[in-house]
PQR file of N, CA, C, O and H, with PARSE charges and radii, in Angstrom:
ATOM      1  N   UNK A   1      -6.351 373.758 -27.950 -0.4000 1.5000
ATOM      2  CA  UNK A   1      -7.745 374.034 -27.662 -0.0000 2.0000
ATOM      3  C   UNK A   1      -8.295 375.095 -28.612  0.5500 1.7000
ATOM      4  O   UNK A   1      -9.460 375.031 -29.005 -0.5500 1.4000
ATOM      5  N   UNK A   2      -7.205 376.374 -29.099 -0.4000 1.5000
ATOM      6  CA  UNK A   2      -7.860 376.994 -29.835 -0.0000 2.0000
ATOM      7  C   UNK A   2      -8.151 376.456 -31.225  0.5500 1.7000
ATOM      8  O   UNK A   2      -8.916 377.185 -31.856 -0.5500 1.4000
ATOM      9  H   UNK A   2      -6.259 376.426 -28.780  0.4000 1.0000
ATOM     10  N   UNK A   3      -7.810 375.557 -31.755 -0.4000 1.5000
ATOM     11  CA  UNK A   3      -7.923 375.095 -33.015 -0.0000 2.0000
ATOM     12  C   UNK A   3      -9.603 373.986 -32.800  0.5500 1.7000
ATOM     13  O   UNK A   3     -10.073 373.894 -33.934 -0.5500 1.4000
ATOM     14  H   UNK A   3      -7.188 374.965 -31.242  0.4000 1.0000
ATOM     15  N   UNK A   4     -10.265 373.430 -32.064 -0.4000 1.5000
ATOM     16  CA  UNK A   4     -11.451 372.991 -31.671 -0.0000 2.0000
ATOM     17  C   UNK A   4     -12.202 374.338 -31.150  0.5500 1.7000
ATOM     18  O   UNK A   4     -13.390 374.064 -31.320 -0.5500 1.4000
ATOM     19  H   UNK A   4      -9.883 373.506 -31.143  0.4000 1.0000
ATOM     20  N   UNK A   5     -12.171 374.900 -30.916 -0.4000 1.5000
ATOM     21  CA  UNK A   5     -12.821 376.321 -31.008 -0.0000 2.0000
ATOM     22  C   UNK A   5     -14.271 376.410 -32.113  0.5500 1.7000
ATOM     23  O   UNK A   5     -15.475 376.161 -32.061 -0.5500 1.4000
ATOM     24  H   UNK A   5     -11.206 375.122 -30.777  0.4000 1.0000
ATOM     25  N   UNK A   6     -13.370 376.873 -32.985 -0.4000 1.5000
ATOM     26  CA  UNK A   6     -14.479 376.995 -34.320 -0.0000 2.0000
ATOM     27  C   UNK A   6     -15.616 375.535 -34.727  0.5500 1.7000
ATOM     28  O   UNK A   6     -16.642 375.493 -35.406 -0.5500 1.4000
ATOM     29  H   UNK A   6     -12.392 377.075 -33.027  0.4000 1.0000
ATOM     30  N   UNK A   7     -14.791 374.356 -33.885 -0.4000 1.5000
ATOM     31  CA  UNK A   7     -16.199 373.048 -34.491 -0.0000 2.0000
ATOM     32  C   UNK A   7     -16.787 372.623 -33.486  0.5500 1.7000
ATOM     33  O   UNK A   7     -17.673 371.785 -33.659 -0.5500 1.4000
ATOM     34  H   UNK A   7     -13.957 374.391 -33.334  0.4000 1.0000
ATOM     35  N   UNK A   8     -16.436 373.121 -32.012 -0.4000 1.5000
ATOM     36  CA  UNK A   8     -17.712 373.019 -31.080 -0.0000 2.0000
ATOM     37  C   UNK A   8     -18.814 373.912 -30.792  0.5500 1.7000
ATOM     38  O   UNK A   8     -18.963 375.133 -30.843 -0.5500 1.4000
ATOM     39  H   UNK A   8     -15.717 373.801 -31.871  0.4000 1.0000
ATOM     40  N   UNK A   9     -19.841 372.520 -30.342 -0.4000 1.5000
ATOM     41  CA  UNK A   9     -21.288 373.273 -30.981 -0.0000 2.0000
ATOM     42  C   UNK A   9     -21.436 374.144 -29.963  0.5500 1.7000
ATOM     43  O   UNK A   9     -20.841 374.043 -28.890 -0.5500 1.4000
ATOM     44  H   UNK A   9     -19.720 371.528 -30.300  0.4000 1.0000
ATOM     45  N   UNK A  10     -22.518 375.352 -30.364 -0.4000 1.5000
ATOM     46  CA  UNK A  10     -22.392 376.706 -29.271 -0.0000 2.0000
ATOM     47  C   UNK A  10     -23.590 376.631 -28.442  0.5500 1.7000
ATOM     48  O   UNK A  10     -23.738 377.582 -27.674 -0.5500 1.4000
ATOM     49  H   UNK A  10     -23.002 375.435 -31.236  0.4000 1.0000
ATOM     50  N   UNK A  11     -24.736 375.451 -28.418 -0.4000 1.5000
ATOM     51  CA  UNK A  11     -25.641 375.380 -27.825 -0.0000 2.0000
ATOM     52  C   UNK A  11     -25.870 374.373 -27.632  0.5500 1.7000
ATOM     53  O   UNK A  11     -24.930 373.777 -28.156 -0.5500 1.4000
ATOM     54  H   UNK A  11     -24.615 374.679 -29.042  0.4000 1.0000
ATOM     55  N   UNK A  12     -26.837 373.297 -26.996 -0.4000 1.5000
ATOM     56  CA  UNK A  12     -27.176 372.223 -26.329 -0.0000 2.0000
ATOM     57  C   UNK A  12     -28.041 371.881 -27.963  0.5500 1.7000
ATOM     58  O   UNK A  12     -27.519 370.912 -28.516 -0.5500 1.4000
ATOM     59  H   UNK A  12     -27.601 373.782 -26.570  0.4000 1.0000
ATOM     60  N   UNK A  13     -28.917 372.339 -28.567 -0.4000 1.5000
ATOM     61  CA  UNK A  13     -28.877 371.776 -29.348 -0.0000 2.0000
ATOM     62  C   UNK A  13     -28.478 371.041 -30.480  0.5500 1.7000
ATOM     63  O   UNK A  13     -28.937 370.024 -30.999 -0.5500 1.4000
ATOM     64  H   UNK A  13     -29.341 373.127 -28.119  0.4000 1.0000
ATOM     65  N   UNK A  14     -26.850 372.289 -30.949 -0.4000 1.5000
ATOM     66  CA  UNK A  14     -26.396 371.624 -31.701 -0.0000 2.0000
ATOM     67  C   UNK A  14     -25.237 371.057 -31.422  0.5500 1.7000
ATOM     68  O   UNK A  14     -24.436 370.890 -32.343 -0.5500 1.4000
ATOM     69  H   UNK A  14     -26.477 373.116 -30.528  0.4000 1.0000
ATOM     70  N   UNK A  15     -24.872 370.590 -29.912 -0.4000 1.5000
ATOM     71  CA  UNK A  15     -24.463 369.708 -29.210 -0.0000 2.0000
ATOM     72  C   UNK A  15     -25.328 367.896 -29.668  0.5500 1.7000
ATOM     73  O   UNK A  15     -24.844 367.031 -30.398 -0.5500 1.4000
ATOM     74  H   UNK A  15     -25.523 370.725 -29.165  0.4000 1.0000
ATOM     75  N   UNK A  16     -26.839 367.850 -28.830 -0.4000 1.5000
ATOM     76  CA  UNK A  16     -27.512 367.116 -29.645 -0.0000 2.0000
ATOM     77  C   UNK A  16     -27.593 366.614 -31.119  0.5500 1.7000
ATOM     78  O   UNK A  16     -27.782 365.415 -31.325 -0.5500 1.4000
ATOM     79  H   UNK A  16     -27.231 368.553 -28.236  0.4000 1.0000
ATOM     80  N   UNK A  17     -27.456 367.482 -32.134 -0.4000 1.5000
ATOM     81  CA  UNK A  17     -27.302 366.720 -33.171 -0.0000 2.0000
ATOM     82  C   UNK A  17     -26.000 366.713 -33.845  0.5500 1.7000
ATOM     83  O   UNK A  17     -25.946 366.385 -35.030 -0.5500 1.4000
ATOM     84  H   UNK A  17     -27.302 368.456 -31.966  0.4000 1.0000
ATOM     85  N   UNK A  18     -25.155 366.978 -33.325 -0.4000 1.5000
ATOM     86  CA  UNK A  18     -23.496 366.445 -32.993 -0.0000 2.0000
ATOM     87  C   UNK A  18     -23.568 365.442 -32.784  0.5500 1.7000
ATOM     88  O   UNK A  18     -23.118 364.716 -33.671 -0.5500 1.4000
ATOM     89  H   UNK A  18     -25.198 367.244 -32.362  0.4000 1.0000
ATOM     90  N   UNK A  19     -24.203 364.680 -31.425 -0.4000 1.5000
ATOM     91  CA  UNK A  19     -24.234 363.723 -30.522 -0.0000 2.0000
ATOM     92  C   UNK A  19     -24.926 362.690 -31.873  0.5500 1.7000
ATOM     93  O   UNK A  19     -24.175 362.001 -32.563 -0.5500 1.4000
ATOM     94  H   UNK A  19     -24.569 365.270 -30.705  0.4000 1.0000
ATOM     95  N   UNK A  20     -26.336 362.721 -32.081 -0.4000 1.5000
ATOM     96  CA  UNK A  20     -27.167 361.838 -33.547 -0.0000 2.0000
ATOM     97  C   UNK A  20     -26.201 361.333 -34.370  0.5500 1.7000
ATOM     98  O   UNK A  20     -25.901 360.147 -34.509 -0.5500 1.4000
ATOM     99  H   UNK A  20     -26.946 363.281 -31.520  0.4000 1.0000
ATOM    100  N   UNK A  21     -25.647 362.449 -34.999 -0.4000 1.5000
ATOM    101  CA  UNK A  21     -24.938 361.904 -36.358 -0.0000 2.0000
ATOM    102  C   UNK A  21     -23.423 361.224 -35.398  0.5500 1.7000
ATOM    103  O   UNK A  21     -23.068 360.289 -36.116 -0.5500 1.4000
ATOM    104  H   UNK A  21     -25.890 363.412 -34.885  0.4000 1.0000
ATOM    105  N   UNK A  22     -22.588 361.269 -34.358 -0.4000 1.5000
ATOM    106  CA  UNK A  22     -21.886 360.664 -34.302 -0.0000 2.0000
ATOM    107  C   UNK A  22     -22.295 359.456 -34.064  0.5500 1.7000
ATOM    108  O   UNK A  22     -21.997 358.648 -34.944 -0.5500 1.4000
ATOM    109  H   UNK A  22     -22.876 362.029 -33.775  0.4000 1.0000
ATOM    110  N   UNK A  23     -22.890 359.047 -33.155 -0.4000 1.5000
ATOM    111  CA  UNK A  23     -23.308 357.746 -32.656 -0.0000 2.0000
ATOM    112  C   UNK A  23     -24.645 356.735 -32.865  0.5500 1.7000
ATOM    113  O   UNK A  23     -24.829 355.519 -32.912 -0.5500 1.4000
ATOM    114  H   UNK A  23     -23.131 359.703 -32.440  0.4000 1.0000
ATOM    115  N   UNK A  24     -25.521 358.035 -32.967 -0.4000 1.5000
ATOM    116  CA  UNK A  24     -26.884 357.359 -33.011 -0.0000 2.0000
ATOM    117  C   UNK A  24     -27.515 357.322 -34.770  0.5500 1.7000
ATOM    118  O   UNK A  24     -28.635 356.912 -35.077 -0.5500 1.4000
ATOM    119  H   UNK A  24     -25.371 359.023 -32.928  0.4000 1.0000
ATOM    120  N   UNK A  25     -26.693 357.744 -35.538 -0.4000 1.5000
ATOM    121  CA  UNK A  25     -27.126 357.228 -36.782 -0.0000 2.0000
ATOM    122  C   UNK A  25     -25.963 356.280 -37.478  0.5500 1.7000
ATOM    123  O   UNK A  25     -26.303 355.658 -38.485 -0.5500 1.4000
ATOM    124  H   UNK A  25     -25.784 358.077 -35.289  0.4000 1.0000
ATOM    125  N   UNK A  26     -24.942 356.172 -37.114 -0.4000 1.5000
ATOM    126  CA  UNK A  26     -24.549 354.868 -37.376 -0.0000 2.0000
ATOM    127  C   UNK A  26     -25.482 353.452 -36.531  0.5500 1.7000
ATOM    128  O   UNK A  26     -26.160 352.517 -36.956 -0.5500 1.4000
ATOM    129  H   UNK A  26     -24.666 356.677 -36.296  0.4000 1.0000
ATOM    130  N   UNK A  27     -25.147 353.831 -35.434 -0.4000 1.5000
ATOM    131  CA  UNK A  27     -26.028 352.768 -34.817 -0.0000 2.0000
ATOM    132  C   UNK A  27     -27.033 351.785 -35.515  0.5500 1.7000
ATOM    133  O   UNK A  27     -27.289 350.583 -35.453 -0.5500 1.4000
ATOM    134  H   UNK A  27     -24.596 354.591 -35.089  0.4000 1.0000
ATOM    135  N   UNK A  28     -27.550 353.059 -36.324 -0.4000 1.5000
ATOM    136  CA  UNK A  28     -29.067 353.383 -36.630 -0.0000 2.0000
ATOM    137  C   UNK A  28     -28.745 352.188 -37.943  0.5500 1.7000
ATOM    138  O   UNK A  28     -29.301 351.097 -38.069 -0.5500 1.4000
ATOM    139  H   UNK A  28     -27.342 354.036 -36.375  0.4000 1.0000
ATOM    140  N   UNK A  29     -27.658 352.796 -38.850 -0.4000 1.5000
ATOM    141  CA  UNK A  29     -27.106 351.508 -40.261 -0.0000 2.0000
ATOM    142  C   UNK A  29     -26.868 350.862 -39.943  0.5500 1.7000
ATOM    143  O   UNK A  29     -27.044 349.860 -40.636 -0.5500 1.4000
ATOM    144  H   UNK A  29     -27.206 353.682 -38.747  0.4000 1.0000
ATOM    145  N   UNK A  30     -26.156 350.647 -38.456 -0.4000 1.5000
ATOM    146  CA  UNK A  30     -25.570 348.896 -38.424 -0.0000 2.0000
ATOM    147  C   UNK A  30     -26.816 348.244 -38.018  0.5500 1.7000
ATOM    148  O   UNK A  30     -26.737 347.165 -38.605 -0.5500 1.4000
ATOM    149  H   UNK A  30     -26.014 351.461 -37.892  0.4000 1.0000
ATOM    150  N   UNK A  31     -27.762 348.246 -37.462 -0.4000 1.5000
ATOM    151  CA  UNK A  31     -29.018 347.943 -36.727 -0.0000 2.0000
ATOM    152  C   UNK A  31     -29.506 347.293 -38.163  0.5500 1.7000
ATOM    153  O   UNK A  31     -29.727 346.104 -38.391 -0.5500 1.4000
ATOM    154  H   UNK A  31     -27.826 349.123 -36.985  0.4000 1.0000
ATOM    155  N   UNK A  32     -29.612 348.416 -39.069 -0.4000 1.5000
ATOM    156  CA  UNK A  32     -30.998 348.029 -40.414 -0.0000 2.0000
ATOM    157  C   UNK A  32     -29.818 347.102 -41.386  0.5500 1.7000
ATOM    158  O   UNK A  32     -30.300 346.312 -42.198 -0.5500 1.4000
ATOM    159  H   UNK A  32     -29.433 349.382 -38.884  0.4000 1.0000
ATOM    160  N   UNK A  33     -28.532 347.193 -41.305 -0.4000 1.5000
ATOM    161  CA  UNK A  33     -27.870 346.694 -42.258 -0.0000 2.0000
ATOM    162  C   UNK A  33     -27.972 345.144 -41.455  0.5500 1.7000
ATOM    163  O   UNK A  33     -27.836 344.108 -42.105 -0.5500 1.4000
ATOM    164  H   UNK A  33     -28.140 347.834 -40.646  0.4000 1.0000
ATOM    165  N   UNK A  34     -28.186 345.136 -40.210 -0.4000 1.5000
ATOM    166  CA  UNK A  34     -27.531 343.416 -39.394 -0.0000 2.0000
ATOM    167  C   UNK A  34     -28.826 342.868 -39.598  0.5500 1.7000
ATOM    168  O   UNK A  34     -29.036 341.675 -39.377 -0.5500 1.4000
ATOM    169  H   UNK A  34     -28.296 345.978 -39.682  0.4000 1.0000
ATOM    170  N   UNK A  35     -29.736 343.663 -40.012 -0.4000 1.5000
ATOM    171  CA  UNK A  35     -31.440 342.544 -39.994 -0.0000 2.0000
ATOM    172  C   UNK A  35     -31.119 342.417 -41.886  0.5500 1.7000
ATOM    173  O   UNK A  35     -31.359 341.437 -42.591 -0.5500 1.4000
ATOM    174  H   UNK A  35     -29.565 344.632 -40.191  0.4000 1.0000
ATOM    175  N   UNK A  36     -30.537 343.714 -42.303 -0.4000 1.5000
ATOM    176  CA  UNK A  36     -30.709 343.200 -43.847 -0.0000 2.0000
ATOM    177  C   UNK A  36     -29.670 342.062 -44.802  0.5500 1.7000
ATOM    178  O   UNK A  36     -29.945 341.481 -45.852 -0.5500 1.4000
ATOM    179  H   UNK A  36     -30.342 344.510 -41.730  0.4000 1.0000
ATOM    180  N   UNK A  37     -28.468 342.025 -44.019 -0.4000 1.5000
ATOM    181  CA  UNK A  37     -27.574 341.365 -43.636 -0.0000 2.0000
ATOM    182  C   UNK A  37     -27.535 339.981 -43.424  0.5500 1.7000
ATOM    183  O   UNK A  37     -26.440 339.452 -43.617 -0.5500 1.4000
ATOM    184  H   UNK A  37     -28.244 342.497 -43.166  0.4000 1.0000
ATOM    185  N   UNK A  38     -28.380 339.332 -43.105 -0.4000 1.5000
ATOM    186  CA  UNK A  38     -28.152 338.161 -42.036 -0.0000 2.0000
ATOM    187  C   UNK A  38     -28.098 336.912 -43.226  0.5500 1.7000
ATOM    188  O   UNK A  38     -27.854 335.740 -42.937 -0.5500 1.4000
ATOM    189  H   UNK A  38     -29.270 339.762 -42.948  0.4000 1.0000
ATOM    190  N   UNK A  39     -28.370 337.395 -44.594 -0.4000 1.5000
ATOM    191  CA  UNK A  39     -28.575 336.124 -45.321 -0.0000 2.0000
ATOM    192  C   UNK A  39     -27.262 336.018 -46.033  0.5500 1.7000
ATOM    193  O   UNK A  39     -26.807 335.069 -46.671 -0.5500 1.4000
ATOM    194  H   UNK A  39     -28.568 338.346 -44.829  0.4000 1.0000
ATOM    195  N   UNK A  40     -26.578 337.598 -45.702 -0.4000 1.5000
ATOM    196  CA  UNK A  40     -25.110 337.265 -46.338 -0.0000 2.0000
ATOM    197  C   UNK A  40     -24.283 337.080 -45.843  0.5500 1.7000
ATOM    198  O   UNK A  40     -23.690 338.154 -45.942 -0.5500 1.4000
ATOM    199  H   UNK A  40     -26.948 338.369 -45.184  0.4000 1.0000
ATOM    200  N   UNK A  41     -23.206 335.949 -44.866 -0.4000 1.5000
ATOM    201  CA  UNK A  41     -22.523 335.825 -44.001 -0.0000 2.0000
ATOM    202  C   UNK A  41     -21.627 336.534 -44.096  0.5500 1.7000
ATOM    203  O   UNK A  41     -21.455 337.225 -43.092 -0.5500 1.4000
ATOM    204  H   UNK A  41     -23.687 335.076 -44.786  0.4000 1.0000
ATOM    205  N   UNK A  42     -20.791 336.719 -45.060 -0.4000 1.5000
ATOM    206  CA  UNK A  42     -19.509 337.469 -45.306 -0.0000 2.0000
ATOM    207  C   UNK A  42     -19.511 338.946 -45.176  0.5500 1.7000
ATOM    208  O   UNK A  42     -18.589 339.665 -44.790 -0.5500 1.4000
ATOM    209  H   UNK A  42     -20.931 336.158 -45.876  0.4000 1.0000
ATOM    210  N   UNK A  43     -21.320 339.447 -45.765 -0.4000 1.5000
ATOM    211  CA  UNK A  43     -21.107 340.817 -45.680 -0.0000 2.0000
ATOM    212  C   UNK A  43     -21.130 341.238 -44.158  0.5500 1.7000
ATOM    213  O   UNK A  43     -20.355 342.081 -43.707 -0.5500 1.4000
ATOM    214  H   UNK A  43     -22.069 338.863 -46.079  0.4000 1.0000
ATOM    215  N   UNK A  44     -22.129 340.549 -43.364 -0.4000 1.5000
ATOM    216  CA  UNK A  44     -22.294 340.689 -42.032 -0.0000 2.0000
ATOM    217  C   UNK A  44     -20.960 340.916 -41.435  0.5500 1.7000
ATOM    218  O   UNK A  44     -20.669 341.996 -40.920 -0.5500 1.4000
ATOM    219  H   UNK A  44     -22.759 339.863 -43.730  0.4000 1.0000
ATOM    220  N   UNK A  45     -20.183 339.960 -41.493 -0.4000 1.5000
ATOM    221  CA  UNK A  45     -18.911 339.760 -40.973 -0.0000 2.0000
ATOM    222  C   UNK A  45     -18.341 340.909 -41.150  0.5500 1.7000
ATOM    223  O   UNK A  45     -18.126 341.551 -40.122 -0.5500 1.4000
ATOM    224  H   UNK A  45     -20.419 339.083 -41.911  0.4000 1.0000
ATOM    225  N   UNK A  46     -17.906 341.553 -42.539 -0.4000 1.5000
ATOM    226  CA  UNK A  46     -17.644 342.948 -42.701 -0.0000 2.0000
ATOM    227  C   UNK A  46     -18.235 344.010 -42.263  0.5500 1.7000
ATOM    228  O   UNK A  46     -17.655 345.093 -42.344 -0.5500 1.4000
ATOM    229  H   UNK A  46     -18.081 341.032 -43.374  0.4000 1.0000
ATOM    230  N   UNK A  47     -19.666 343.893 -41.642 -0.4000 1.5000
ATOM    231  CA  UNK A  47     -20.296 345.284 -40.798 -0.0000 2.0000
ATOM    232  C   UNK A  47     -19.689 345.130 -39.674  0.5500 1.7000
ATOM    233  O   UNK A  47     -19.398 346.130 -39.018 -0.5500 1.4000
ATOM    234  H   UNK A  47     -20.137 343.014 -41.576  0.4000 1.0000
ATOM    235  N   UNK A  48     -19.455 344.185 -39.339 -0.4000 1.5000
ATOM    236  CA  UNK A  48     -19.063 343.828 -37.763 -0.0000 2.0000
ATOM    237  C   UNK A  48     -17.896 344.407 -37.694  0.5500 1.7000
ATOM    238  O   UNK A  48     -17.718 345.389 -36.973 -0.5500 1.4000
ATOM    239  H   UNK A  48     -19.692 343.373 -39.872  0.4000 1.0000
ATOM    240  N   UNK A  49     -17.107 343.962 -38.311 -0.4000 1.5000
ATOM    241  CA  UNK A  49     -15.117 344.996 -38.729 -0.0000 2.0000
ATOM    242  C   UNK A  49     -15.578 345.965 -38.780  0.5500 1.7000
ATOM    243  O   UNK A  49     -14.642 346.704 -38.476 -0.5500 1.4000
ATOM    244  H   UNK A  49     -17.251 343.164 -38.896  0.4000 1.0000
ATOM    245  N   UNK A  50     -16.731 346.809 -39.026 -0.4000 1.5000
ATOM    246  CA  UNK A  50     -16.598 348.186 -40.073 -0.0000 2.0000
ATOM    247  C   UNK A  50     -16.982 348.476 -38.557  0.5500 1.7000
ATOM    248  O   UNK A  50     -16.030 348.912 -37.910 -0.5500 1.4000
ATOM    249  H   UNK A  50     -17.492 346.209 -39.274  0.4000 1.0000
ATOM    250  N   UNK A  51     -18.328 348.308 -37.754 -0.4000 1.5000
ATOM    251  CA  UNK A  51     -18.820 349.230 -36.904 -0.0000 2.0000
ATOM    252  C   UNK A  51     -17.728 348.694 -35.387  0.5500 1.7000
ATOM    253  O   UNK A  51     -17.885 349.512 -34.480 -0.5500 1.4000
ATOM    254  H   UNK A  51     -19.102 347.953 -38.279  0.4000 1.0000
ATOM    255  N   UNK A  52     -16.808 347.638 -35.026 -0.4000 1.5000
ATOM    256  CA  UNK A  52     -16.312 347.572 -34.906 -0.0000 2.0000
ATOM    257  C   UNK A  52     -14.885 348.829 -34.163  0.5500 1.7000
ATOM    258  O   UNK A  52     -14.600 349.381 -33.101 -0.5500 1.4000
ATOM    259  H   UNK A  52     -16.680 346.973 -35.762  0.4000 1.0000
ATOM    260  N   UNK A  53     -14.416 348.726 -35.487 -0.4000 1.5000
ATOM    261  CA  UNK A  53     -13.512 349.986 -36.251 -0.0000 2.0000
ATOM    262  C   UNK A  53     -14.404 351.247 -35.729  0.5500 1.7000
ATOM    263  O   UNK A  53     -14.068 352.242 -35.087 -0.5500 1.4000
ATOM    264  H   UNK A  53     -14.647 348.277 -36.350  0.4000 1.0000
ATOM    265  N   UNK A  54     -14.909 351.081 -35.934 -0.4000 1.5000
ATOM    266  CA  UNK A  54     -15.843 352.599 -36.045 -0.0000 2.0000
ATOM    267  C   UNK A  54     -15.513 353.353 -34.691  0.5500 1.7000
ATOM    268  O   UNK A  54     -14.830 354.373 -34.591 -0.5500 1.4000
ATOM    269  H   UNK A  54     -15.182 350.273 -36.456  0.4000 1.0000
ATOM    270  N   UNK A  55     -16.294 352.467 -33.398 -0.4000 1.5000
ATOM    271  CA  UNK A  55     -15.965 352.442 -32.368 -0.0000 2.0000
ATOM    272  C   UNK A  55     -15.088 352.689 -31.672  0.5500 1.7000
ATOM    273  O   UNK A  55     -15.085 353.438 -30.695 -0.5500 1.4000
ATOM    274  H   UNK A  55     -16.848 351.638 -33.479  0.4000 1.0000
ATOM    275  N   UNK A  56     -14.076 351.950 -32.205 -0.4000 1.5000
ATOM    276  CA  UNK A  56     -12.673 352.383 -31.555 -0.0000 2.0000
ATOM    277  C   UNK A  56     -12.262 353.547 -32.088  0.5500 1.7000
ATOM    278  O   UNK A  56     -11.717 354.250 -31.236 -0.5500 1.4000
ATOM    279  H   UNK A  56     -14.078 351.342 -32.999  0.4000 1.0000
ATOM    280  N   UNK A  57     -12.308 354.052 -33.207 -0.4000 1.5000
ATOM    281  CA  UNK A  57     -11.824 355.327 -34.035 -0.0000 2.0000
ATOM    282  C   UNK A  57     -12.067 356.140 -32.404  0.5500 1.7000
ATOM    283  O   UNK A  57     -11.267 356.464 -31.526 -0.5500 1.4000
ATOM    284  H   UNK A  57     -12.750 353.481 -33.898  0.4000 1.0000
ATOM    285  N   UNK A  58     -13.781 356.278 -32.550 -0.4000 1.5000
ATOM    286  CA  UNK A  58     -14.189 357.084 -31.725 -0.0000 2.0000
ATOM    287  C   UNK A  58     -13.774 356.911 -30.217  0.5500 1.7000
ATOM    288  O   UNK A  58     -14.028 357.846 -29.457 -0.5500 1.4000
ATOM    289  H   UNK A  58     -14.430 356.015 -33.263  0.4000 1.0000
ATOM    290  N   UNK A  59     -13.149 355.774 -29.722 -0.4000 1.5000
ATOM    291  CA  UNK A  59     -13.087 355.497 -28.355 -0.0000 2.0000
ATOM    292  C   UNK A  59     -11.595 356.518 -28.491  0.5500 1.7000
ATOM    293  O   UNK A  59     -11.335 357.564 -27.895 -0.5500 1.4000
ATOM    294  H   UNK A  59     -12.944 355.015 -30.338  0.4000 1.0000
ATOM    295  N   UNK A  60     -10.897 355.869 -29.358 -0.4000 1.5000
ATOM    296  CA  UNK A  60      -9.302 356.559 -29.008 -0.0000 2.0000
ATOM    297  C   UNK A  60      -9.856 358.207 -29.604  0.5500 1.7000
ATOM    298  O   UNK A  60      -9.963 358.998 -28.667 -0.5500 1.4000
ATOM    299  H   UNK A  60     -11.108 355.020 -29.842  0.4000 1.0000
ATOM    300  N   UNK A  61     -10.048 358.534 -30.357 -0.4000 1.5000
ATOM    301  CA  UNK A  61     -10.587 359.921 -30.589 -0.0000 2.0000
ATOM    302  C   UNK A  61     -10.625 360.828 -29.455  0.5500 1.7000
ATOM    303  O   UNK A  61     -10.047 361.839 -29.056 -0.5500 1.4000
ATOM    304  H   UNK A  61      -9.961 357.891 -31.119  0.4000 1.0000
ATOM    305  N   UNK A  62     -11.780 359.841 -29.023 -0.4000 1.5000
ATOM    306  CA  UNK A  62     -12.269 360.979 -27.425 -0.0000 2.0000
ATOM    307  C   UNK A  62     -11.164 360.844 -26.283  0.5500 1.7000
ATOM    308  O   UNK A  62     -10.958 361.873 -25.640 -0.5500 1.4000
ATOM    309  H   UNK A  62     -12.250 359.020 -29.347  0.4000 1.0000
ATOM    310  N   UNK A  63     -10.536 359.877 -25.997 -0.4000 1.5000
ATOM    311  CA  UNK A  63      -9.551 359.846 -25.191 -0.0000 2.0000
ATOM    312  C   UNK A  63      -8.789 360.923 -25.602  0.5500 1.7000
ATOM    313  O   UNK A  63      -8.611 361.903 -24.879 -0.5500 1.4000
ATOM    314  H   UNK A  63     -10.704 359.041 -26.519  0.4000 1.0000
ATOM    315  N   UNK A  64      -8.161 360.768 -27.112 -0.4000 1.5000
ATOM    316  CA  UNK A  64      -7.063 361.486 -27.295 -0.0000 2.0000
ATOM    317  C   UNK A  64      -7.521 363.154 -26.965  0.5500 1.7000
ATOM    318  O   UNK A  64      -6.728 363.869 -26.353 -0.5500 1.4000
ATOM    319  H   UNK A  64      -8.306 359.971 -27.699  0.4000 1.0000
ATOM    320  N   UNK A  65      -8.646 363.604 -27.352 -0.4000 1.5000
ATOM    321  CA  UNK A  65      -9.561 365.166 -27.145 -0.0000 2.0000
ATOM    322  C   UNK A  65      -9.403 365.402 -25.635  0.5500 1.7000
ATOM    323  O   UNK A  65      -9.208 366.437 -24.999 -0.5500 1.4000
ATOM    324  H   UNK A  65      -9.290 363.023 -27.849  0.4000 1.0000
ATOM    325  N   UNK A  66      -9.557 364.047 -25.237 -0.4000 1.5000
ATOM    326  CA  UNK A  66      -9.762 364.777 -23.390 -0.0000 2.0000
ATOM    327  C   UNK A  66      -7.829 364.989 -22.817  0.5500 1.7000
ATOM    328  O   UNK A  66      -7.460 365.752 -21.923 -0.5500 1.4000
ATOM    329  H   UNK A  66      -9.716 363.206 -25.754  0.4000 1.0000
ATOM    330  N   UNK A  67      -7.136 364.293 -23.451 -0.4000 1.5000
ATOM    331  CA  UNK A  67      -5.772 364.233 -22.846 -0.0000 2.0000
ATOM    332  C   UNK A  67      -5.283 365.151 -23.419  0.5500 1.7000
ATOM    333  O   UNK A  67      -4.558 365.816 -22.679 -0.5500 1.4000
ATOM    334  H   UNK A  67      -7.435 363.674 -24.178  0.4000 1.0000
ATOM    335  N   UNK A  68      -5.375 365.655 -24.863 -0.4000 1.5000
ATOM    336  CA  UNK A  68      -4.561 366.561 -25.491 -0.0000 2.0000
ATOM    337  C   UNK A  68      -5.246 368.340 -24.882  0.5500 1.7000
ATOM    338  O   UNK A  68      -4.607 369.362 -24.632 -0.5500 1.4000
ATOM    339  H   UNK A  68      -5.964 365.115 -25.464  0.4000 1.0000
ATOM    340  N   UNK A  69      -6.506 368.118 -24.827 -0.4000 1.5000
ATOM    341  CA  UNK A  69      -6.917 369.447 -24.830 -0.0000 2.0000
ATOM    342  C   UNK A  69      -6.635 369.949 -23.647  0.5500 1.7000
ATOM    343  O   UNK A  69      -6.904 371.124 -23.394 -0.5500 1.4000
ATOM    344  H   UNK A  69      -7.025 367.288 -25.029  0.4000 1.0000
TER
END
């Protein structure tokens, strides 16, 4: 726990834009990349793996933060 110390945020705000850049601005690329996307099948297919992936990084991530800490 003391080593997460120093990179959690010390206020609700910069809790909030913690929160943006983890989740809500990827979101934000896969959203504009899947409308810009749609005429290239293959690349699509690869956002889908990528945000995918992404997801889980973060699913086991946070699991692992809540069990280890």
């Amino acid at each position: 726990m003391t080593l997460m110390l120093p990179v959690m945020p010390t206020n609700w705000l910069m809790g909030a834009l913690v929160f943006a850049v983890v989740l809500l601005m990827p979101t934000a690329v896969y959203f504009a990349g899947h409308s810009a996307l749609r005429r290239f099948p293959k690349l699509l297919n690869a956002l889908h793996w990528l945000f995918g992936a992404y997801l889980i990084y973060l699913i086991v991530a946070g699991v692992a933060t809540l069990l280890i800490s």
